[in-house]
C-alpha positions in Angstrom: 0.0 0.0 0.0 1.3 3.5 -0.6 0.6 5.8 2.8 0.2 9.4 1.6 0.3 12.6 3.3 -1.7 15.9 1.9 -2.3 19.4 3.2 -4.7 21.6 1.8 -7.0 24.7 2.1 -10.8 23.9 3.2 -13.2 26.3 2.7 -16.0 25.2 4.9 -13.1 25.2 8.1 -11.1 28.1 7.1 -7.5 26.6 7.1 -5.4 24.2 6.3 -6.4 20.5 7.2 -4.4 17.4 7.0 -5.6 13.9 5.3 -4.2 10.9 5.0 -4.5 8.1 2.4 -3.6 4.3 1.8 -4.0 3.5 -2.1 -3.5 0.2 -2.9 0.1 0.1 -5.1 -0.4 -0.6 -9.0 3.4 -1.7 -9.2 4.2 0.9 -12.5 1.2 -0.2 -13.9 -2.1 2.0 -14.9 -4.8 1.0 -12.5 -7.5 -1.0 -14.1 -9.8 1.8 -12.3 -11.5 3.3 -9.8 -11.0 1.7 -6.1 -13.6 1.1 -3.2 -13.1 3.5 -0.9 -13.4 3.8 3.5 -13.3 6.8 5.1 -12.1 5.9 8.6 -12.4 8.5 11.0 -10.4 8.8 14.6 -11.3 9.3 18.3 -11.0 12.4 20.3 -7.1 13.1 21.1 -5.9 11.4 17.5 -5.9 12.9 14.0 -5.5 11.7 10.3 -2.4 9.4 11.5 -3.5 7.3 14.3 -4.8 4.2 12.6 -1.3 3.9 10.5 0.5 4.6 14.1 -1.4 2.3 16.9 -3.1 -0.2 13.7 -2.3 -2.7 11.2 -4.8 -0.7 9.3 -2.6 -1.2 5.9 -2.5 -4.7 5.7 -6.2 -5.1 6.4 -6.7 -2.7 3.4 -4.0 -4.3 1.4 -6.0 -7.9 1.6 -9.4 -5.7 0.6 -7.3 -3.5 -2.3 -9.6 -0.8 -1.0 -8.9 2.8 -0.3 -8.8 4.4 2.7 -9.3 8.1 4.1 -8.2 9.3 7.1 -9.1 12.7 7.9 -8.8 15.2 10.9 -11.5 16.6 12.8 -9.5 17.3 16.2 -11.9 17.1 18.3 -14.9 18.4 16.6 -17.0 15.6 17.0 -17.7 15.6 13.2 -20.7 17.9 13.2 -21.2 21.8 12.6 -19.9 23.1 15.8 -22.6 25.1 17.7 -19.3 27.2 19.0 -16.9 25.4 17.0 -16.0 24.4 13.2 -17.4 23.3 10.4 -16.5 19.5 10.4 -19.7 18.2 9.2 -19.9 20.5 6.1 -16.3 19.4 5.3 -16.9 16.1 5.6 -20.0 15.5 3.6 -19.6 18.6 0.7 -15.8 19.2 0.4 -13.5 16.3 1.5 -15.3 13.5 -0.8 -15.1 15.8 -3.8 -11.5 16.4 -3.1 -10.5 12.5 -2.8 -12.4 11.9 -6.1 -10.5 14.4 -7.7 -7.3 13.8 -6.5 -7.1 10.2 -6.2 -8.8 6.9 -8.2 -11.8 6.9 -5.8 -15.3 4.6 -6.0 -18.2 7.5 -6.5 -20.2 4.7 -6.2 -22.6 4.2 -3.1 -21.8 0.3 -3.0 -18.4 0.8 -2.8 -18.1 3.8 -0.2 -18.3 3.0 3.4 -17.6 4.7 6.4 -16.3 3.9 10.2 -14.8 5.2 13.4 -14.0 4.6 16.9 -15.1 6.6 20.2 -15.5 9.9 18.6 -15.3 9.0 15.1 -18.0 6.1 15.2 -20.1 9.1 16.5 -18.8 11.2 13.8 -19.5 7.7 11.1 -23.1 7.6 12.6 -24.1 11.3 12.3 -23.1 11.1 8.5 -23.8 7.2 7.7 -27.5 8.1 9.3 -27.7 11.7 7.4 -27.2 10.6 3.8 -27.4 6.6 3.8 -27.9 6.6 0.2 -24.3 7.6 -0.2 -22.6 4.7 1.9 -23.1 0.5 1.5 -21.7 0.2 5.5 -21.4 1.9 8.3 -18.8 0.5 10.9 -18.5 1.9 14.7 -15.9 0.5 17.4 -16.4 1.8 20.7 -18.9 4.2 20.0 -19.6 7.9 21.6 -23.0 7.2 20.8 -24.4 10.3 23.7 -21.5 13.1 23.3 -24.2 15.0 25.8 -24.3 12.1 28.2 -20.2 11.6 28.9 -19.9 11.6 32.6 -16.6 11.7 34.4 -14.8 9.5 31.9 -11.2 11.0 31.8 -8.8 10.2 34.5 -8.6 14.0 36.0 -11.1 16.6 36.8 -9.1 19.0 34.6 -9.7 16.8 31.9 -13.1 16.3 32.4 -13.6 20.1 31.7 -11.7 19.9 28.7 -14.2 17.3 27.3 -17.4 18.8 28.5 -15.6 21.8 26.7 -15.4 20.1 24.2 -19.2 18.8 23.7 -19.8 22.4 24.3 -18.1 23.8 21.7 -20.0 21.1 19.2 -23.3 21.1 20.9 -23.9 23.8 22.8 -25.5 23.9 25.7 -28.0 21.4 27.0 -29.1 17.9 25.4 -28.4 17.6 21.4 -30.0 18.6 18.6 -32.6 15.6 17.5 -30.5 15.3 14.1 -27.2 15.3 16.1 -28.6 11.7 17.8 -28.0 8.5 15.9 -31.7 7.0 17.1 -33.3 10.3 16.4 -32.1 10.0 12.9 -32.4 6.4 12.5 -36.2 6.7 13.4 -36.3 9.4 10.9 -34.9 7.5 8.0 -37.2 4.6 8.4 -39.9 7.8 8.1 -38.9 8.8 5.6 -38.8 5.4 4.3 -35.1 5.4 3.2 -32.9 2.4 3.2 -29.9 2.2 6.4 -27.4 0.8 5.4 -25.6 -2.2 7.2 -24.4 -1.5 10.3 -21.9 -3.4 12.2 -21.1 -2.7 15.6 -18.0 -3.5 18.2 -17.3 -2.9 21.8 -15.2 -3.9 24.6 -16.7 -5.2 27.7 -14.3 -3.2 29.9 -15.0 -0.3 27.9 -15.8 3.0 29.4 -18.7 3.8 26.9 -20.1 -0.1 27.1 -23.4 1.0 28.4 -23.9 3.5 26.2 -23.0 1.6 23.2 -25.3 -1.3 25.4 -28.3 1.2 24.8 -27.0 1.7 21.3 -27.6 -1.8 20.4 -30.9 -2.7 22.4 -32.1 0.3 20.3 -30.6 -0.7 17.1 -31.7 -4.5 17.5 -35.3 -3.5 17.6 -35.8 -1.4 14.6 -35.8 -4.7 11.4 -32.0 -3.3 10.5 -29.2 -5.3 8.9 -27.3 -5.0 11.9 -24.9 -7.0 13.9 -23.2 -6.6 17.4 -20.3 -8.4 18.4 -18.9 -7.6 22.3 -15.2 -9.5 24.2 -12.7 -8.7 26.9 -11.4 -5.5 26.2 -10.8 -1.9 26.9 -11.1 1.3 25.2 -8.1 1.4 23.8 -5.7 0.6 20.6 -5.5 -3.6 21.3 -9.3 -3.8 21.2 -9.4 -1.6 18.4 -6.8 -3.7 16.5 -8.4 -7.0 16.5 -11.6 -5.6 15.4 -10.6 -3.7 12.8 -10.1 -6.6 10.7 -13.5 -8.1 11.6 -15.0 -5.0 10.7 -13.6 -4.9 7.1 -14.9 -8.4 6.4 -18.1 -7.9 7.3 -17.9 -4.5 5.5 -16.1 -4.5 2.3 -18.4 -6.4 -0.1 
């Protein structure tokens, strides 16, 4: 796989942003075309390199020759900041358009998909559940599922602050937005009468965000989806994140 490194001005944040990309390597030859494509976004406290750094996140995309797309959303939670930036807008109008011009990228639905962990699988929800016509998978590890709801999880007071902060900054004040829940919006799809596309779902049972993500799937498990939870020993954390990474591709990549 070739790992590549871009900077480049977004308009919808107002300043440089970095991506990162694994391409699958054509060996001097002209690809025979366009590639599948997974945009694979990180947790709160990473950026566009954490999956190559703390993942074997090549390999697994090496055995799907797929594409992947690693963005940076600091810590943004993926949305339209209330107070903060315009991650959301970036995400679903810019960076796509950017890939597909740059780089041989799938524009085809069937062949996009998109997943995360901890703040990213909140970040692949919001947008999986927005526009599911435009993704065949959605994929969440670990999953901030309630940004609103986080309670005392980092180790210091200080940096509790810094998270509720944080929420703050993408939520405002108060609970969130009804299109800024993944149930709200999955209940408004079904509405709407729009197809969801497969979700697939992973958590550790020592993880800090298990009930949450326990809610998650007692919620998701009743609405007739093409979902599937899977739950061991482990933590929130890179080695949990590691061994279902791989699981999570299979079940995704078509």
């Amino acid at each position: 796989m070739a790992y590549i490194s871009c900077r480049f001005y977004s308009k919808y944040l107002a300043h440089q942003t970095n991506v990162c990309l694994l391409i699958p390597e054509c060996n001097g030859k002209e690809p025979e075309g366009e590639y599948p494509v997974l945009y694979l976004l990180h947790g709160r406290g990473d950026d566009c390199t954490s999956y190559v750094r703390n993942s074997c996140i090549e390999r697994y995309a090496e055995e799907h020759q797929i594409i992947v797309v690693l963005p940076s959303a600091e810590t943004g939670f993926y949305v339209d900041g209330v107070h903060g930036k315009r991650f959301f807008s970036y995400m679903t109008r810019e960076l796509p358009a950017v890939m597909r011009s740059w780089f041989p990228v799938s524009e085809d639905p069937g062949r996009t998909y998109i997943a995360g962990l901890s703040m990213g699988a909140y970040g692949a929800l919001k947008i999986g559940l927005t526009y599911p016509e435009r993704f065949a998978g959605i994929g969440i590890m670990s999953a901030a599922v309630r940004p609103d709801q986080f309670s005392d999880f980092a180790p210091t007071d200080e940096e509790n602050d810094i998270l509720h902060e944080d929420v703050w900054q993408a939520f405002g004040k108060g609970e969130m937005a009804q299109d800024d829940i993944p149930q709200e919006l999955i209940l408004a799809r079904r509405r709407e009468g729009r197809t969801i596309p497969p979700i697939r779902h992973y958590i550790g049972k020592q993880d800090m965000l298990y009930e949450m993500n326990e809610d998650f799937r007692r919620f998701a498990e009743g609405q007739a989806l093409d979902y599937k939870y899977e739950e061991w020993d482990g933590g929130h954390d890179w080695i949990f994140w590691d061994q279902a990474l791989p699981i999570l591709l299979k079940e995704l990549i078509k």
